[in-house]
The first five atom37 places (N, CA, C, CB, O) and aatype in JSON, in Angstrom:
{
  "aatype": [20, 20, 20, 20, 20, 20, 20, 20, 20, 20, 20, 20, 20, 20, 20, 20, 20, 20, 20, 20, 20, 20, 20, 20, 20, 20, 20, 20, 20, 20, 20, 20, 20, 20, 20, 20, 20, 20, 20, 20, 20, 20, 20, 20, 20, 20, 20, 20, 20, 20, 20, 20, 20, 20, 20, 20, 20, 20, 20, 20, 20, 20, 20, 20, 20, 20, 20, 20, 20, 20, 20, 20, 20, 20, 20, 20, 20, 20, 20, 20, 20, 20, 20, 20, 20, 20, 20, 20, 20, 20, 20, 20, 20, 20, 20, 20, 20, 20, 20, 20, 20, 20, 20, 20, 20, 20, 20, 20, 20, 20, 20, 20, 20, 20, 20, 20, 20, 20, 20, 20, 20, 20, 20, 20, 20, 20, 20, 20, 20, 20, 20, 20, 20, 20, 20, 20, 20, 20, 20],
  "atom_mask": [
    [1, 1, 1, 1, 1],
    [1, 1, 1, 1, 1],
    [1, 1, 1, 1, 1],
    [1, 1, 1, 1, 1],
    [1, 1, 1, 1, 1],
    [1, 1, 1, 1, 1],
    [1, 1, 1, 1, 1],
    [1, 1, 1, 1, 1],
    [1, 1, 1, 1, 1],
    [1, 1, 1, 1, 1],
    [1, 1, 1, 1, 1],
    [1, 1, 1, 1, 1],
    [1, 1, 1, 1, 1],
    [1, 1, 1, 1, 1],
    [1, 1, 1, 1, 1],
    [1, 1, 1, 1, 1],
    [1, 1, 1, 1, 1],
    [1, 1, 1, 1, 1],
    [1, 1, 1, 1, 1],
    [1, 1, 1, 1, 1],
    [1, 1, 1, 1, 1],
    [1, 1, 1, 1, 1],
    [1, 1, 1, 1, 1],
    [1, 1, 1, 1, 1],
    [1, 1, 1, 1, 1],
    [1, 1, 1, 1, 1],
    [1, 1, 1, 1, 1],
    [1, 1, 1, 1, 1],
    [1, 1, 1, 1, 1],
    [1, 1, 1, 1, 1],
    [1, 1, 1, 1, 1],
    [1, 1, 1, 1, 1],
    [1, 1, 1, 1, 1],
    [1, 1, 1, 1, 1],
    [1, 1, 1, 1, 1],
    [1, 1, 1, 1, 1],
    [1, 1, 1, 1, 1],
    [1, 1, 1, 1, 1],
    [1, 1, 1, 1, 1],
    [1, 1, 1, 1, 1],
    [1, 1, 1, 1, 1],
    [1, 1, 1, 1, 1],
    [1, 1, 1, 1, 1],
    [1, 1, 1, 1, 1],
    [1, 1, 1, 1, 1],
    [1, 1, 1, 1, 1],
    [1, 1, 1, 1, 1],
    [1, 1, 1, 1, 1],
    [1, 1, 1, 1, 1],
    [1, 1, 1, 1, 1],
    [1, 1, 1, 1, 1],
    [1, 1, 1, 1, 1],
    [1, 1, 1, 1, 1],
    [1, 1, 1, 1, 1],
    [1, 1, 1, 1, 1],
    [1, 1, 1, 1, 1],
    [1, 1, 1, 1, 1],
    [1, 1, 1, 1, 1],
    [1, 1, 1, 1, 1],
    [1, 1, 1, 1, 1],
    [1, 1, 1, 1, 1],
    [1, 1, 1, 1, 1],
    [1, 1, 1, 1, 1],
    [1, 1, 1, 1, 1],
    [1, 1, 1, 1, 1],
    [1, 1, 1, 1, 1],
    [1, 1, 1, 1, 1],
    [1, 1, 1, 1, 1],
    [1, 1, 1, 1, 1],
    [1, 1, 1, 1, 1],
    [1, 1, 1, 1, 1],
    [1, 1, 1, 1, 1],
    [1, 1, 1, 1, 1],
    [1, 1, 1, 1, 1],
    [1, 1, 1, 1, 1],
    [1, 1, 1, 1, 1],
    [1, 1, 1, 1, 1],
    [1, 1, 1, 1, 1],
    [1, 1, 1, 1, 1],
    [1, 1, 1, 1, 1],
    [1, 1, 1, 1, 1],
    [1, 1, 1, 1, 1],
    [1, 1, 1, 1, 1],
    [1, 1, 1, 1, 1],
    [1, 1, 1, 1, 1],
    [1, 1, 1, 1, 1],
    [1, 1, 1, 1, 1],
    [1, 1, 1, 1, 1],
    [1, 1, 1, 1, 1],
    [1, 1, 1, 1, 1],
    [1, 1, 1, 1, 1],
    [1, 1, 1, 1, 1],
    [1, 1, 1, 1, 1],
    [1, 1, 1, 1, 1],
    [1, 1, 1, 1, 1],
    [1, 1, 1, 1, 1],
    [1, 1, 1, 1, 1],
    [1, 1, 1, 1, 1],
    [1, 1, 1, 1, 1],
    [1, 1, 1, 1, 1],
    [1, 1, 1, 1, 1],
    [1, 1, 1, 1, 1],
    [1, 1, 1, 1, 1],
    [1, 1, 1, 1, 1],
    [1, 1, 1, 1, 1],
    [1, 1, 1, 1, 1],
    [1, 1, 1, 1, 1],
    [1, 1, 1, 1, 1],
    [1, 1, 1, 1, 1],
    [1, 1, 1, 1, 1],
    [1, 1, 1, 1, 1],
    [1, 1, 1, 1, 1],
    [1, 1, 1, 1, 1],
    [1, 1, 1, 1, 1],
    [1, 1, 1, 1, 1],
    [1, 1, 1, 1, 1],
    [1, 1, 1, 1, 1],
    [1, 1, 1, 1, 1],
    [1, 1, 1, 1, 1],
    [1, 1, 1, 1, 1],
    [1, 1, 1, 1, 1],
    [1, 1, 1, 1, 1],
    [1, 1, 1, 1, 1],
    [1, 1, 1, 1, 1],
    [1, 1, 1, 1, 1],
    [1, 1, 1, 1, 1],
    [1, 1, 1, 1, 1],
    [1, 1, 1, 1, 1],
    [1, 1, 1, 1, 1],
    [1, 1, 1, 1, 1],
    [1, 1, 1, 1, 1],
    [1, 1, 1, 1, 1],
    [1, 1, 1, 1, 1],
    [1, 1, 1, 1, 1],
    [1, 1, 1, 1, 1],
    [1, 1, 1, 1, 1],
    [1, 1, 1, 1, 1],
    [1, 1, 1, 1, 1],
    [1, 1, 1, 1, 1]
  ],
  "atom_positions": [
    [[95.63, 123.22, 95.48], [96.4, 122.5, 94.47], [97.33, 121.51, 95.16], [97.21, 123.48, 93.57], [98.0, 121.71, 96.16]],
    [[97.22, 120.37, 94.41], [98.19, 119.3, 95.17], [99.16, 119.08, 93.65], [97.17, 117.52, 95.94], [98.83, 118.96, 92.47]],
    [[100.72, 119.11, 94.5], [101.79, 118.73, 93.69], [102.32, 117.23, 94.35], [102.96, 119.98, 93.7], [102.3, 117.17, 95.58]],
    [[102.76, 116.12, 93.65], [103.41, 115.22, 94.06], [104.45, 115.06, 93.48], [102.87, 114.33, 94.11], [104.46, 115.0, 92.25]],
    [[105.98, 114.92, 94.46], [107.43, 115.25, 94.1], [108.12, 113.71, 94.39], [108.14, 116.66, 95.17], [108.54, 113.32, 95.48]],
    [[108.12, 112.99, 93.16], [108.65, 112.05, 93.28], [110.04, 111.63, 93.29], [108.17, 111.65, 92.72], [110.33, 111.75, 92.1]],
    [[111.11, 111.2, 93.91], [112.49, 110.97, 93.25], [112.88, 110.12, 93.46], [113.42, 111.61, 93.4], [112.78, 109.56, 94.55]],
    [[113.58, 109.63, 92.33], [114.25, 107.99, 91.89], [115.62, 107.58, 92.8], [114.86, 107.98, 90.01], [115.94, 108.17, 93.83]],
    [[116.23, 106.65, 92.31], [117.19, 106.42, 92.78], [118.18, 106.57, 93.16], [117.28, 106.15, 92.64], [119.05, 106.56, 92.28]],
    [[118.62, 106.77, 94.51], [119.91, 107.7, 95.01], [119.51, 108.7, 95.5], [120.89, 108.19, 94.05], [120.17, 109.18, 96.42]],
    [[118.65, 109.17, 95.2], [118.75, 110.24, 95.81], [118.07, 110.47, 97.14], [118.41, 111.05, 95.0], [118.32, 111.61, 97.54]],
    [[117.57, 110.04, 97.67], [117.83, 109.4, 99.24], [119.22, 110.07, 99.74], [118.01, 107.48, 99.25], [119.3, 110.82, 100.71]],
    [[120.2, 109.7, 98.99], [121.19, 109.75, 99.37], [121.95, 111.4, 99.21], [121.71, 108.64, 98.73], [123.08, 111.79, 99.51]],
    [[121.1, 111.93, 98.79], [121.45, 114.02, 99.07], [122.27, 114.19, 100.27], [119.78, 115.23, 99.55], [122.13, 113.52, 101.3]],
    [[122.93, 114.91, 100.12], [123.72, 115.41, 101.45], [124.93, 114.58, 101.57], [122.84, 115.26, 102.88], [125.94, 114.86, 102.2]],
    [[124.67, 113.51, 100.86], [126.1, 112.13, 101.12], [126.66, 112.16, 100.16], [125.83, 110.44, 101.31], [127.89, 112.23, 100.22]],
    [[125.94, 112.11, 98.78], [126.38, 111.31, 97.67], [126.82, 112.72, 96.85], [125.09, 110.16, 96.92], [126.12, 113.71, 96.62]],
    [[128.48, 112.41, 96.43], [128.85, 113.11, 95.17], [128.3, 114.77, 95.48], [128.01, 112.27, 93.72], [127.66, 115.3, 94.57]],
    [[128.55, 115.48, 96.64], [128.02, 117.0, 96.83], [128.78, 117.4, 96.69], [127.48, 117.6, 97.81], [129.2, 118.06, 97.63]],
    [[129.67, 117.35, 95.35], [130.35, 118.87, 94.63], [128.97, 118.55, 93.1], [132.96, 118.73, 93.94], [128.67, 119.57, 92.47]],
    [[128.49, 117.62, 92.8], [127.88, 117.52, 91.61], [125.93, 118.16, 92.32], [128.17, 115.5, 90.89], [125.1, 118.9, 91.78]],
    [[125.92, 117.34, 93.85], [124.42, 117.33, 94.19], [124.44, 118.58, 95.5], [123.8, 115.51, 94.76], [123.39, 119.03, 95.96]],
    [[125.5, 118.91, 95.87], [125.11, 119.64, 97.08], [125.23, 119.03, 98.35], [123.85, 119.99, 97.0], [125.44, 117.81, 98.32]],
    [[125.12, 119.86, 100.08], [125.4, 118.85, 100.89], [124.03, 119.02, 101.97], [127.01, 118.99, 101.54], [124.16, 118.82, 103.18]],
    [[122.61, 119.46, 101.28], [121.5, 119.29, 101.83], [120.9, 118.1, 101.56], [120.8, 120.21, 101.56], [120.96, 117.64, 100.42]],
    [[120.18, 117.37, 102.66], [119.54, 116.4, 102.38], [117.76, 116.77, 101.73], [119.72, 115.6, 103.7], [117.1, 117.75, 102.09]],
    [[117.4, 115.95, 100.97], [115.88, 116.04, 100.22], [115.36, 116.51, 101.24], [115.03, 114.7, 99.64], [114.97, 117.66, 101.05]],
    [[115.06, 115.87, 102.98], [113.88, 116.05, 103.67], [114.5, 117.73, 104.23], [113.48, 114.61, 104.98], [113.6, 118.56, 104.31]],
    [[115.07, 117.93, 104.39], [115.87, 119.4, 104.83], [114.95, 120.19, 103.65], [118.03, 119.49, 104.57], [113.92, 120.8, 103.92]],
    [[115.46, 120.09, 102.44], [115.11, 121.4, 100.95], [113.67, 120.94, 101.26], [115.85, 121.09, 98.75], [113.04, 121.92, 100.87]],
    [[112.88, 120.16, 101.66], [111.56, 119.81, 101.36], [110.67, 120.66, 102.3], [111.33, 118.28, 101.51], [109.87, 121.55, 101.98]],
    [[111.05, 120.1, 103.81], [110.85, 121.34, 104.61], [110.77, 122.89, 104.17], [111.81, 121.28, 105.42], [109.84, 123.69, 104.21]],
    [[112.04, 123.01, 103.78], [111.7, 124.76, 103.19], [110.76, 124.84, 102.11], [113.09, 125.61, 102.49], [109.78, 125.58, 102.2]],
    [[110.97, 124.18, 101.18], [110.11, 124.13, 99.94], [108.28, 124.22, 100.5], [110.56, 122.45, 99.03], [107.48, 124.9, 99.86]],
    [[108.01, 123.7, 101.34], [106.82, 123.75, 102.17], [106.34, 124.78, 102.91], [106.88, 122.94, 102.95], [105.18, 125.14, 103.12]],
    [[107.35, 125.18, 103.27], [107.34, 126.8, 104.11], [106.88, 128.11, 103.31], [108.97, 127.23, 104.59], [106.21, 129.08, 103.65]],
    [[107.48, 127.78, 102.19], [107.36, 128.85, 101.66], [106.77, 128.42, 100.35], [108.57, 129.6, 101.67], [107.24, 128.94, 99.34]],
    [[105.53, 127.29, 100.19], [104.92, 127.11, 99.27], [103.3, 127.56, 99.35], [105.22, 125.86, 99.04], [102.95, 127.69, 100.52]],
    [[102.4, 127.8, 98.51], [101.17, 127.8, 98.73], [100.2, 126.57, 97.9], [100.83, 129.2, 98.42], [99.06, 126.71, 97.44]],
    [[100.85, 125.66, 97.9], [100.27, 124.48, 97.64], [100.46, 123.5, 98.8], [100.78, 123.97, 96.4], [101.21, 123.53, 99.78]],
    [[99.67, 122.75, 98.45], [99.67, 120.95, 99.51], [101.18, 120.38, 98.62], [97.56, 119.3, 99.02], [101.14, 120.17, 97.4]],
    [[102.25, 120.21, 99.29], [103.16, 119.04, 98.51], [103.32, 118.16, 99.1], [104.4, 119.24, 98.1], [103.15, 118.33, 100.3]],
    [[103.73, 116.77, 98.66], [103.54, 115.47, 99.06], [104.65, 115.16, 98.36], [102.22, 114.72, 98.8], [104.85, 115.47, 97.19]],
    [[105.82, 114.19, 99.49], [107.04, 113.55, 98.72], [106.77, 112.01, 98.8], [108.61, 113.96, 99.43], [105.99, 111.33, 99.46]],
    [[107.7, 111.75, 97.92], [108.08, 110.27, 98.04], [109.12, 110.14, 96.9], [106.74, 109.17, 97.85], [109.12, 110.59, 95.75]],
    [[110.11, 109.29, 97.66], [111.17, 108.41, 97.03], [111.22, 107.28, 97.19], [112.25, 108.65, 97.25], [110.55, 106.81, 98.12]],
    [[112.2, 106.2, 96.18], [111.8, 105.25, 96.03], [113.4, 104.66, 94.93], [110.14, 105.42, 95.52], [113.95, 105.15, 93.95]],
    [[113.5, 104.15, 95.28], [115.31, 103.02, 94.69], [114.17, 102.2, 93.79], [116.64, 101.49, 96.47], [114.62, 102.78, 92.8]],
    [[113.44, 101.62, 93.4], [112.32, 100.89, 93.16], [111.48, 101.1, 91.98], [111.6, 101.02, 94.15], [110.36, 101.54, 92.22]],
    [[111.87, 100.82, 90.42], [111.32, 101.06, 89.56], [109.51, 101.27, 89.35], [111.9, 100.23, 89.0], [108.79, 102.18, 88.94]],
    [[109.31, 99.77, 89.92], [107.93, 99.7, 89.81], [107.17, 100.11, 90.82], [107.58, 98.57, 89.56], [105.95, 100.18, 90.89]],
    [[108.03, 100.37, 91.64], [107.08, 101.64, 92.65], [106.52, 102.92, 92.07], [108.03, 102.31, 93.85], [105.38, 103.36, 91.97]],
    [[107.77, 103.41, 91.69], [107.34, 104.77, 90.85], [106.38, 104.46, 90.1], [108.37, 105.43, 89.93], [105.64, 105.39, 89.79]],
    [[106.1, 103.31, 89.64], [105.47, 103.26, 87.91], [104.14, 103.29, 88.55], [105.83, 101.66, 86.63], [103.21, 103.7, 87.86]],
    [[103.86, 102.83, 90.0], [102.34, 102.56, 90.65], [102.08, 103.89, 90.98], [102.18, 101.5, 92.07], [101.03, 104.48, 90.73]],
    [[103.24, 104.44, 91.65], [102.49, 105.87, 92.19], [102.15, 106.76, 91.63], [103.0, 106.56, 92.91], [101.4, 107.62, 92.08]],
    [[102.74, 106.76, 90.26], [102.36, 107.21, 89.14], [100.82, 107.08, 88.53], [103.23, 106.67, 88.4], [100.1, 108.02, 88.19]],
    [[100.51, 105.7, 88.48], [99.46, 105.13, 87.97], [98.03, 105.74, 89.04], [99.81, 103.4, 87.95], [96.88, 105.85, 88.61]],
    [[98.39, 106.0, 90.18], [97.3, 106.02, 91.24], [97.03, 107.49, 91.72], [97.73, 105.09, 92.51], [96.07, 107.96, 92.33]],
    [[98.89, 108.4, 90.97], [98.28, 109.82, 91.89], [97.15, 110.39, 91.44], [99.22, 111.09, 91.91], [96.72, 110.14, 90.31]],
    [[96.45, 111.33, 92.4], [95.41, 112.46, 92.04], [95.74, 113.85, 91.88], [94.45, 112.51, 92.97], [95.0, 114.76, 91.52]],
    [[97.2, 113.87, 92.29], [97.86, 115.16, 92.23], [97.64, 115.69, 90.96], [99.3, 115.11, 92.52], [97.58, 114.89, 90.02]],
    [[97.44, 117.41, 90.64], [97.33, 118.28, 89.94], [98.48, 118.44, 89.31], [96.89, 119.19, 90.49], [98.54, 119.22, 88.36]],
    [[99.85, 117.57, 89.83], [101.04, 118.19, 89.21], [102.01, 117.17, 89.67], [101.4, 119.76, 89.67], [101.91, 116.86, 90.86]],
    [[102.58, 116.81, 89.23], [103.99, 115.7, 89.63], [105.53, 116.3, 88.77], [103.55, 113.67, 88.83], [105.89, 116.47, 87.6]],
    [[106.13, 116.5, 90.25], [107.26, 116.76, 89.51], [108.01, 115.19, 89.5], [108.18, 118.06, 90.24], [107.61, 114.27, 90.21]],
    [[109.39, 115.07, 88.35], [109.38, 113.6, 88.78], [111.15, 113.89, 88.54], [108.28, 112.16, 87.63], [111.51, 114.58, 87.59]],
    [[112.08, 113.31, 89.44], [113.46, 113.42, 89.11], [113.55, 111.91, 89.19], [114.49, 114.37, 90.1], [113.55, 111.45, 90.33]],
    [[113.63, 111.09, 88.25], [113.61, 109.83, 87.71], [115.2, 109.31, 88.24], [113.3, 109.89, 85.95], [115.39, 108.12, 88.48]],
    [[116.19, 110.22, 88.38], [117.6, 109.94, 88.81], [118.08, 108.79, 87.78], [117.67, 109.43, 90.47], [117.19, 108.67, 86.93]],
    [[118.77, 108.21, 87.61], [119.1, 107.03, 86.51], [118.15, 106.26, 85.59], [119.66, 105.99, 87.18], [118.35, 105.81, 84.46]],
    [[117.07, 106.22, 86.36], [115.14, 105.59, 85.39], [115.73, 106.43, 83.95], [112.73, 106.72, 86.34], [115.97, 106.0, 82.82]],
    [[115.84, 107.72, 84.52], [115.55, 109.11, 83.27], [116.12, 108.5, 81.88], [116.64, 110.89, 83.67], [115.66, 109.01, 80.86]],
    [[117.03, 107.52, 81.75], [118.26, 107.19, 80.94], [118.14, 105.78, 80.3], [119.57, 107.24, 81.86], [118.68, 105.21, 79.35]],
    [[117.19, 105.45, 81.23], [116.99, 103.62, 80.61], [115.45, 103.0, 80.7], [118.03, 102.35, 81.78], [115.05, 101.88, 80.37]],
    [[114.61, 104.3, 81.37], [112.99, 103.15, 81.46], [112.22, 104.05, 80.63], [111.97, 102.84, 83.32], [111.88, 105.23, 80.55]],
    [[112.05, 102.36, 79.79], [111.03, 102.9, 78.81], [109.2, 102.63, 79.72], [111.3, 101.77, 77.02], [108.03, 102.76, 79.38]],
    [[109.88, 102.23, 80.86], [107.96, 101.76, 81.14], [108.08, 102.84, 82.65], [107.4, 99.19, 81.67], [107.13, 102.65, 83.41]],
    [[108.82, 103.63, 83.0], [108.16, 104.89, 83.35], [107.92, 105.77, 82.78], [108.52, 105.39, 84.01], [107.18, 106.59, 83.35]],
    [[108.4, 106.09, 81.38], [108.11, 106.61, 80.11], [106.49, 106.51, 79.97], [108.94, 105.79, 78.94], [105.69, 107.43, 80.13]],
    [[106.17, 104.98, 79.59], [105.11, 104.48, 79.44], [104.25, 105.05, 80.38], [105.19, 103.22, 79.44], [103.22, 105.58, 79.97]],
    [[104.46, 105.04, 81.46], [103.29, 105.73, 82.41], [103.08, 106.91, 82.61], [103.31, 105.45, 83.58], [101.99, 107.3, 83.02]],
    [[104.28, 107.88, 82.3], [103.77, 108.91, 82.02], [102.71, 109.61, 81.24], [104.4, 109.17, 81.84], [101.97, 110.54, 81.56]],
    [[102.84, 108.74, 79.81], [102.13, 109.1, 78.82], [100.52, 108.39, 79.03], [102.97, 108.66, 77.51], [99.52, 108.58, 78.34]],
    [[100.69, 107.46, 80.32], [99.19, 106.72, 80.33], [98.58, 107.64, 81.58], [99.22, 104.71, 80.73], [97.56, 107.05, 81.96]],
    [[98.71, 108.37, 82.07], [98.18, 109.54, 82.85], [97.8, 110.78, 82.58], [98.83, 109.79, 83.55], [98.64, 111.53, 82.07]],
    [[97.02, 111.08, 82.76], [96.41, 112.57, 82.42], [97.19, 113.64, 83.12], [94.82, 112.74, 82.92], [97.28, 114.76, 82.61]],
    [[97.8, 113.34, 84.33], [98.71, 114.46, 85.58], [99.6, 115.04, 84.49], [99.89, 113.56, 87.16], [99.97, 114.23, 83.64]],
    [[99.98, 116.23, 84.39], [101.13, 116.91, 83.85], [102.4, 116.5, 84.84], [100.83, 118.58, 83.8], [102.46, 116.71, 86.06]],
    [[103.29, 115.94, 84.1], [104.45, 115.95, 84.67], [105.81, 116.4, 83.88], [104.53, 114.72, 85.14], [106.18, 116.23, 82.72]],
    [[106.55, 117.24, 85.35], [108.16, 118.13, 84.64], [108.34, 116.99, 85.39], [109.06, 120.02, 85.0], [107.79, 116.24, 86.2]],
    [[110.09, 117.3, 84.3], [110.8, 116.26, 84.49], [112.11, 117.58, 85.21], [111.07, 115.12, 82.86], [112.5, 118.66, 84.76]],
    [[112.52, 116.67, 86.7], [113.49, 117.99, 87.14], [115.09, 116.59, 87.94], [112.21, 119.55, 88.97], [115.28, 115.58, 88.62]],
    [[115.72, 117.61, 87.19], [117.5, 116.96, 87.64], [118.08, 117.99, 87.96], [118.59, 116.21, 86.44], [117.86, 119.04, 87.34]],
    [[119.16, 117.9, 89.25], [119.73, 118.77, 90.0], [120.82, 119.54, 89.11], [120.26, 118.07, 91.2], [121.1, 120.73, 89.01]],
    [[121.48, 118.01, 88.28], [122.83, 118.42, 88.19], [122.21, 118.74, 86.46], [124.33, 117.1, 88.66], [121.2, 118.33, 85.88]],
    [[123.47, 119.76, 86.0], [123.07, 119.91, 84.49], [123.96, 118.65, 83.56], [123.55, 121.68, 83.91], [125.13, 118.39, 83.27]],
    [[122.61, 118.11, 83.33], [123.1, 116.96, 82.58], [123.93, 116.99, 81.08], [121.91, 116.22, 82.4], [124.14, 115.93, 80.49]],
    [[124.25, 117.92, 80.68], [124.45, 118.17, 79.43], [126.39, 118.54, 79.56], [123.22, 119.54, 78.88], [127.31, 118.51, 78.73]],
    [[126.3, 118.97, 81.45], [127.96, 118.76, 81.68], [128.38, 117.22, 82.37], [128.56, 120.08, 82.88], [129.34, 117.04, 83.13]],
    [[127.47, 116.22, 81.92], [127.68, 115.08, 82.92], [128.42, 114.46, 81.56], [126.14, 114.18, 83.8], [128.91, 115.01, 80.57]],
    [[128.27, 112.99, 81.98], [128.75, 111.6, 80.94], [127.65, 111.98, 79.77], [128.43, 109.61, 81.77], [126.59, 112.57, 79.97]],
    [[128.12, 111.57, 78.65], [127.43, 111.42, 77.76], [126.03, 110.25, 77.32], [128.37, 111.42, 77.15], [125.14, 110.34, 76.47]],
    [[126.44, 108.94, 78.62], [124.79, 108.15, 78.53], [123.59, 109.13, 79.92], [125.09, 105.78, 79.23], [122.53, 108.73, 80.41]],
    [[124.3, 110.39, 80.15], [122.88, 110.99, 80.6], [122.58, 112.32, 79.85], [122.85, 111.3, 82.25], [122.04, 113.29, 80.38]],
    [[122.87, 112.27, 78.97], [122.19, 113.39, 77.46], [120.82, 113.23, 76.89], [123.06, 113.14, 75.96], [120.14, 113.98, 76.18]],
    [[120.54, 111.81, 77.48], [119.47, 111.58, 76.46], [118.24, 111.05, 77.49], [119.98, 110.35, 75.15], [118.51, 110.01, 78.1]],
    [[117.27, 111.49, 77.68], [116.18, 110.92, 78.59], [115.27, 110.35, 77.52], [115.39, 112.07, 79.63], [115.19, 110.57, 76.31]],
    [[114.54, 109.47, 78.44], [113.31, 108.27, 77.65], [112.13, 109.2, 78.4], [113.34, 106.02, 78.28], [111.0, 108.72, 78.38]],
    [[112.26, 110.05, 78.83], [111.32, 110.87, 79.14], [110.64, 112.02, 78.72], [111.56, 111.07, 79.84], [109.47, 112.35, 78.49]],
    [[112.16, 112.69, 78.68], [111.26, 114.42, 78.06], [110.3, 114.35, 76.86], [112.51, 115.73, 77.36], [109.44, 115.21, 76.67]],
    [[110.46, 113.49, 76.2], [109.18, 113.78, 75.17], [107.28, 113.13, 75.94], [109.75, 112.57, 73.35], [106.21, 113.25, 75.35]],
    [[107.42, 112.7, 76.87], [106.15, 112.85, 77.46], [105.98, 113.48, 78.58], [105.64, 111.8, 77.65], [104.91, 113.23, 79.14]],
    [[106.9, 114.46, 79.28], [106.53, 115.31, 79.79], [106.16, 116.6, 79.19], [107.2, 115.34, 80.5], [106.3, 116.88, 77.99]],
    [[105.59, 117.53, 80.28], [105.48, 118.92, 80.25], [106.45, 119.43, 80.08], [105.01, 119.46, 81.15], [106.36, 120.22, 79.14]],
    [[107.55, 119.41, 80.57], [109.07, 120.19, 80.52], [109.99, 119.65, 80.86], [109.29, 121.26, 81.19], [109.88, 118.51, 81.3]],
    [[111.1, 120.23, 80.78], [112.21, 119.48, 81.8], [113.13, 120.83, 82.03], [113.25, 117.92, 80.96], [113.31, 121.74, 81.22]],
    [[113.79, 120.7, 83.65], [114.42, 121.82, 84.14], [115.27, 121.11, 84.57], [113.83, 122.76, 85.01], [114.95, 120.19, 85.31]],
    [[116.76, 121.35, 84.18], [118.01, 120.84, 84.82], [119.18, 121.65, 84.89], [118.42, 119.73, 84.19], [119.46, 122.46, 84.01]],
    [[119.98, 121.45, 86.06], [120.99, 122.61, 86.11], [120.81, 122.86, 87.03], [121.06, 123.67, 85.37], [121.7, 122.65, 87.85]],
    [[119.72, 123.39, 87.43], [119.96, 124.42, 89.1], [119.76, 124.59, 90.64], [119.45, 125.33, 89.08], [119.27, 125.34, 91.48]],
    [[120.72, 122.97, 90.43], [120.53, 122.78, 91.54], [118.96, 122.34, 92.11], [121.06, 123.87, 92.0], [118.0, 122.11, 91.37]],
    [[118.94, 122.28, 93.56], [117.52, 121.88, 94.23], [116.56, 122.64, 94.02], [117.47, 121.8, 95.57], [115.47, 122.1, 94.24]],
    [[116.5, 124.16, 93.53], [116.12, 125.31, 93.09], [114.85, 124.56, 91.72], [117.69, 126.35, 92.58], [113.84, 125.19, 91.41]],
    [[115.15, 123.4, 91.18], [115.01, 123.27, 90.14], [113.36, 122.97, 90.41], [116.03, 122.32, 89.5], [112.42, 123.41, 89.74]],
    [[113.33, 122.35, 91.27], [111.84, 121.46, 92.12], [110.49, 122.87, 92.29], [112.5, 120.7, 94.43], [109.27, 122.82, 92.17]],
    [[111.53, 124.14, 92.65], [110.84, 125.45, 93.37], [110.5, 125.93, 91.84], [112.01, 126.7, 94.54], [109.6, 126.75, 91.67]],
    [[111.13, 125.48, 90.88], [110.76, 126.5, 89.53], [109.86, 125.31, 89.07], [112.24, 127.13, 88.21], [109.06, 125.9, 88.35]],
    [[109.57, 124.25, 89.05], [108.57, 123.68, 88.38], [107.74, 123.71, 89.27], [108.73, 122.49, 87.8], [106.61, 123.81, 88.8]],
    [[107.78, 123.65, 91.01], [106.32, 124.07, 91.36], [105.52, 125.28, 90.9], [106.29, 124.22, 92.64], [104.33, 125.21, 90.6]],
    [[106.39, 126.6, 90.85], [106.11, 127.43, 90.24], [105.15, 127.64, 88.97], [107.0, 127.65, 90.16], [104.15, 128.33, 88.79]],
    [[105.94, 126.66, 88.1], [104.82, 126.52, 86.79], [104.23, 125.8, 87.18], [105.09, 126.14, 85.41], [104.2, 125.23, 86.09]],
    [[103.26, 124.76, 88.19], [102.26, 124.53, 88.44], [101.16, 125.12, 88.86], [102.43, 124.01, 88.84], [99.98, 124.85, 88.62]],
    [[101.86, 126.3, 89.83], [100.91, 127.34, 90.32], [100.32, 128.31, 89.44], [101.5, 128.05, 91.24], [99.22, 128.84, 89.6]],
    [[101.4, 128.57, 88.21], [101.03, 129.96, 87.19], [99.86, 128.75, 86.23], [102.95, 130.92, 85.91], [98.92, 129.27, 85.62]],
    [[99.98, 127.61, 86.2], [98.81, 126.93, 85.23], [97.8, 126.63, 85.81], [99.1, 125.73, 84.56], [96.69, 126.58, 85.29]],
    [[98.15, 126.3, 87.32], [96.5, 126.79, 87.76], [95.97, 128.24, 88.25], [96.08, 125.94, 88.98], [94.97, 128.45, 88.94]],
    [[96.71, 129.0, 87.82], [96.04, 130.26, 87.93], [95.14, 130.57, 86.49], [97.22, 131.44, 88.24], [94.1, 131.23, 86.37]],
    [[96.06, 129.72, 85.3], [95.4, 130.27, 84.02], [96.44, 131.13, 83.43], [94.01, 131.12, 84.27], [96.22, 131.73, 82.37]]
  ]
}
């Protein structure tokens, strides 16, 4: 099974940016472990870069995409759009629980064409939607 773990903007910046809200591990650090102790193929990529996402989107073969859209989540309607023009199941996963943030990140242009969305717990959040990738390809 191949998962592809995409994340939007800023967040590159893990370990630096705002770690009482994100934590003070960087992505390639949690990714490493996340790999260690996964039994799937995972494949990252980030990207500051709207229409990047929207291609890698368009081209993966992955069985599963998790996608933390980071600010996209709140204003693109055309990664929206590509979600829904792909067959890949994709969760939608955010570190921080958005529902204790500002009030313009309450509302995603996303969750209604994903599979799910998991927010709140931290980097943990990535390990529980690989999870439900693995229990749906078990059946």
């Amino acid at each position: 099974m191949n998962i592809l773990i995409i994340n939007g903007p800023n967040l590159n910046l893990l370990g630096k940016r705002e770690p009482e809200i994100y934590g003070n591990v960087t992505f390639e650090d949690y990714f490493s472990t996340l790999q260690a102790k996964s039994e799937v193929n995972l494949t990252y990529f980030q990207s500051n870069v709207e229409g990047e996402i929207i291609n890698l989107l368009h081209a993966s073969t992955a069985d599963g995409i998790i996608l933390n859209a980071g600010a996209y989540t709140h204003t693109s309607i055309a990664i929206r759009d590509a979600i829904a023009s792909i067959h890949t199941p994709v969760v939608e996963v955010h570190i921080s629980n958005l529902m204790q943030r500002e009030s313009f990140r309450h509302e995603s242009m996303l969750s209604a064409v994903c599979q799910g969305v998991i927010f709140g717990f931290g980097l943990m959040g990535y390990e529980l939607a690989m999870h439900y990738f693995q229990k749906l390809n078990k059946g």
